[in-house]
N, C-alpha and C positions, 0 to 999 in steps of 0.2 A: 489542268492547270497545276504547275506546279508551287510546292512551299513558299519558295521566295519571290517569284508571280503575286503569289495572293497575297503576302505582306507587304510587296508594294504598292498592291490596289488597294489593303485599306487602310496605310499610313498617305494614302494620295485620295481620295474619296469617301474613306470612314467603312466602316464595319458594314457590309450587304446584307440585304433583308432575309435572304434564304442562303445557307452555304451547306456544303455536304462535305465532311472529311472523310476519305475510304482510303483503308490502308490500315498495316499493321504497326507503322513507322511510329514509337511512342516519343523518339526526342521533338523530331519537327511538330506533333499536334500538339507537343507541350509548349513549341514556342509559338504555334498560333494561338493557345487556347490563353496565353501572355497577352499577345498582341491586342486580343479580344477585349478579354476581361478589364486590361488598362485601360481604356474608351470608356467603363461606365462603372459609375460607383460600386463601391461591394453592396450596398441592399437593390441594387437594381438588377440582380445576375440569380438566376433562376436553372435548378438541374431538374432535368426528368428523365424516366426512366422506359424506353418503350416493352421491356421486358415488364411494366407494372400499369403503365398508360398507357390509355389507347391513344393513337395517332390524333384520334377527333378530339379526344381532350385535352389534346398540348394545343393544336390549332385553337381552341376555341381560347384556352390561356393566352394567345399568342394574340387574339382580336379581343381581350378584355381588356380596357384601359383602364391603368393604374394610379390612384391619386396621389402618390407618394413616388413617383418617378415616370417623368416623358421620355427618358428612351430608359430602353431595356434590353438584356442578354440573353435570352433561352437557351440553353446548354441543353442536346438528346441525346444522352447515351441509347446504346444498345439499338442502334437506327435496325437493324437484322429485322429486330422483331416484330415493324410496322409490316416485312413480308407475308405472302398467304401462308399459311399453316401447314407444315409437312414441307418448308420448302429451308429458307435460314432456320427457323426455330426449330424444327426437329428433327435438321441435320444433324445436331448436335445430343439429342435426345434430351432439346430442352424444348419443353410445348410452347410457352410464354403465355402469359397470361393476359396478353390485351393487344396482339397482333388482329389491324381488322382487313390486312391484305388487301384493300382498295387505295390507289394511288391520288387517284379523281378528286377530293376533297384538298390535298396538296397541291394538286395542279393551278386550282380554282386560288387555294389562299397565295399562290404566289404570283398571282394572275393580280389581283388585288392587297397587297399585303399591308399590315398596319404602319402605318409611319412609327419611324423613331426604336422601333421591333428589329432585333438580330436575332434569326431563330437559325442554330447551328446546328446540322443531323452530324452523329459521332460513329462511324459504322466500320469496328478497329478490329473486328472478329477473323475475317479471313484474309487471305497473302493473293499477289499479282499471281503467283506460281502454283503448281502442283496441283495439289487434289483440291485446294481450296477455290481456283480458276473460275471454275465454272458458278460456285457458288458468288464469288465477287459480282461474277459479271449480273446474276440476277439482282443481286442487289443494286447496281450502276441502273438498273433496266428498268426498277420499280421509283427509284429518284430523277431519273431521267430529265424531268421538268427542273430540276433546280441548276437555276442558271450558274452556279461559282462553286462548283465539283473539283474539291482540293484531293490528288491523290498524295496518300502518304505511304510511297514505296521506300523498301528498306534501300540506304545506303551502298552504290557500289562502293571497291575497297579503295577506290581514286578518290571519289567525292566524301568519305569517310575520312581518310587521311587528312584532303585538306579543312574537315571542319572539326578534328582533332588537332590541328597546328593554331588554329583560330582560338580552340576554347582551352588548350595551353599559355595562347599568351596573352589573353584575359586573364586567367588566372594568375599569371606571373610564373608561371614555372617553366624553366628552359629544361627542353626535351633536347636531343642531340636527335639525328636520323634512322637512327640503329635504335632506337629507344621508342622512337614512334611508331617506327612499324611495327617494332615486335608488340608495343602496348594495342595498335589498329587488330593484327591479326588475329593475337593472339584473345582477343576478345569478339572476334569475327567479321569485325566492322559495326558492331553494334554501338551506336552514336549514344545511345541512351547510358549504356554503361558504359562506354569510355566517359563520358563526362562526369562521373559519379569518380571513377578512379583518377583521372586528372585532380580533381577536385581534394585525392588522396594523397595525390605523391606530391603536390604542390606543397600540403602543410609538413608531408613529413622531409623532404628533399629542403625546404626552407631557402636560402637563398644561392644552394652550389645546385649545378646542373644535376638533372635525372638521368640515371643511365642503367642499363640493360639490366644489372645485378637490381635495382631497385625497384623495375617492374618485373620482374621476377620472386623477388621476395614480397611484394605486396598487393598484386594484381593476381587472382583465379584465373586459372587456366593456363600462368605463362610460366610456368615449368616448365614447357616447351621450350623456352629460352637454353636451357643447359643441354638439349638434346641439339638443336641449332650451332649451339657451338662446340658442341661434338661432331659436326658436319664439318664445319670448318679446321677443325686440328686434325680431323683425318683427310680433309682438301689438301693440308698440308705435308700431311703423311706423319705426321708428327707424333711419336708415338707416347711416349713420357705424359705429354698435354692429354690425350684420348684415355689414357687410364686415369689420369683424375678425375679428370670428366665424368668419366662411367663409374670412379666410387663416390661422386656426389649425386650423380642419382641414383644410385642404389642406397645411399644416405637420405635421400629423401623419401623414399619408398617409390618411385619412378618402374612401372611395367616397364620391363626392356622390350617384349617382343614390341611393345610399340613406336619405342626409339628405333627400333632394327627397322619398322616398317617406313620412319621416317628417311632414316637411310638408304633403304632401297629405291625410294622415288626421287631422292635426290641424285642419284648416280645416271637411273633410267635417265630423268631430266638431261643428262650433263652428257649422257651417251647421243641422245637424241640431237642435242645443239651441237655436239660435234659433226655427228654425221650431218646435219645441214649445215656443216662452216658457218654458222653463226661466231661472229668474233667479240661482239659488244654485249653489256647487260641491257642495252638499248634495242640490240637484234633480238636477242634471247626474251627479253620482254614479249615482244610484238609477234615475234612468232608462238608463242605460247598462247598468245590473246589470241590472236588467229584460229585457232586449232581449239578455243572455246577453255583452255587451264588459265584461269586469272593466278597474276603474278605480279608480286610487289618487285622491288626498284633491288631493293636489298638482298629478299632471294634470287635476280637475276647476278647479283653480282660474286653469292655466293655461285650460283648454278658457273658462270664465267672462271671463277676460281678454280673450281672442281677440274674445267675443261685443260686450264691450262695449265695444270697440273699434273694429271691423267691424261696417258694418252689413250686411244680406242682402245687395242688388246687391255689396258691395265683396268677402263673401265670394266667392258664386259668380265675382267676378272672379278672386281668388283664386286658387281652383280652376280658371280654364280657363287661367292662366298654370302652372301647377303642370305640366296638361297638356302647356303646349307647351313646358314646358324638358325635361318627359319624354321629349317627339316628337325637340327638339332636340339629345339625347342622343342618342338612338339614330342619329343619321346618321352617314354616313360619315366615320368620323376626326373624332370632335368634340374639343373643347376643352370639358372638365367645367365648369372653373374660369371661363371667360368665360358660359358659358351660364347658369351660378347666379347668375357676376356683375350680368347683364341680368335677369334673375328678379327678385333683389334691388331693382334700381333701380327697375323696374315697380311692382311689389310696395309698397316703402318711399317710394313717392314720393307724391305729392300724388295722390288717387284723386275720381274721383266718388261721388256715390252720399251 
């Protein structure tokens, strides 16, 4: 089940007796754990901890009734550690202190559960991907019995964007498109901290629109922003523009060899959509998604620029100069700032081809 699945089942039904959130996603379980909480007074709302309680003693809290409130909230953090021992809890080289690794008691309380009772398991520790997989999935395996299993997966960069468009204009602040994506990216898609910095640029931006230099100057990470548009003034070939460029990040203290790295995959990109006659940032899109490289709307349009700009020879020139400011880097004691310099003037000069 997904996020907005289950806030419509319990703004349509009311709050489920048993619910399991898994997933690392921390914005969405903030807006269930909202949805939640609003249903029942604040002294009616109860945290526990399975890293400190055992399983049997939140169940048994969970069939206590209370004279001071008919319905109630149970909140379970760290659901991991109702697992056996040596399996979530010591993967982590944490033992836990009240894992009793039997499901059977859960099964039974949800076979039966207390009226007027929301008892929520909170289980935020591991990811759908990677090395964390296999541990998720035991956990999915030991909960199994609970009927309204919310996954809270990270954000793709599509569904990200548009719930960065959303909580911009809740807040009032107008983003431009070039401004959104670089703030989506450039923060990874992470939903949790774009809202935190929307929530920035809103008061400081005030009533004129937000634009690129502003999530730049006030968003971590989007320094990137300056190397971006040294992408683009060398798309253009534009030489004058690409040396300002590269004394403002070297004014900022900006590693070049990593601008250089961003360059070379923008070229490779731009090489590769030529050779498939890709003509649109709408082709260039779809074929990148295709081939598994997620690609925002904006870098297809730069990637589009670059093409019809460059032609193939001027590319692949491109690229073997990319090369050798890489090779050039890497010598003994270089000079970053001079070696880009010379890139640059290669680069943005009058080319064959």
């Amino acid at each position: 089940m997904t996020v907005p699945q289950f806030l419509a089942r319990v703004k349509r039904g009311g709050p489920p007796a048993v619910a399991l959130l898994i997933g690392p996603e921390a914005y969405q379980r903030r807006q269930v754990k909202q949805a939640l909480t609003a249903a029942f007074p604040p002294d009616a709302v109860t945290t526990h901890d399975l890293a400190e309680v055992s399983l049997a003693g939140i169940l048994d809290d969970a069939r206590s009734l209370s004279l001071f409130a008919a319905e109630r909230l149970i909140w379970v953090v760290n659901a991991e550690f109702a697992l056996p021992r040596g399996r979530a809890a010591e993967s982590d080289g944490k033992s836990g202190t009240a894992a009793d690794g039997d499901p059977a008691p859960l099964a039974a309380y949800i076979k039966d559960p207390t009226p007027g009772v929301a008892l929520v398991f909170e289980a935020s520790r591991f990811d759908f991907e990677g090395d964390d997989k296999r541990k998720l999935e035991r956990v999915a395996k030991f909960y199994a019995a609970v009927p309204e299993a919310v996954e809270l997966r990270r954000l793709d960069a599509q569904s990200a964007r548009l719930e960065a468009a959303r909580l911009a204009a809740a807040a009032g602040a107008r983003l431009d498109a070039e401004a959104l994506d670089l703030l989506v990216e450039s923060l990874g898609a992470d939903i949790a901290r774009i809202a935190v910095e929307i929530e920035k640029l809103a008061l400081y931006a005030g009533n004129r629109a937000v634009g690129v230099e502003d999530i730049a100057a006030l968003v971590p990470d989007a320094r990137a922003s300056s190397i971006f548009a040294l992408v683009n003034a060398l798309g253009r070939r534009d030489r004058a523009r690409s040396l300002e460029i590269l004394d403002t990040l070297t004014r900022e203290g900006e590693y070049l060899p990593l601008a250089l790295a961003f360059l070379s995959t923008q070229f490779r990109m731009a090489l590769v959509a030529r050779e498939a006659s890709l003509k649109s940032p709408q082709q260039i899109q779809a074929h990148f998604t295709r081939l598994g490289v997620p690609m925002w709307g904006s870098r297809a349009e730069q990637v589009q620029q670059t093409v019809a700009r460059f032609s193939q020879p001027q590319l692949e020139r491109a690229i073997k100069l990319t090369f050798e400011a890489d090779r050039g880097m890497r010598d003994t004691r270089p000079d970053d700032r001079i070696v880009m310099e010379r890139f640059i003037l290669a680069l943005a000069g009058n080319q064959p081809g």
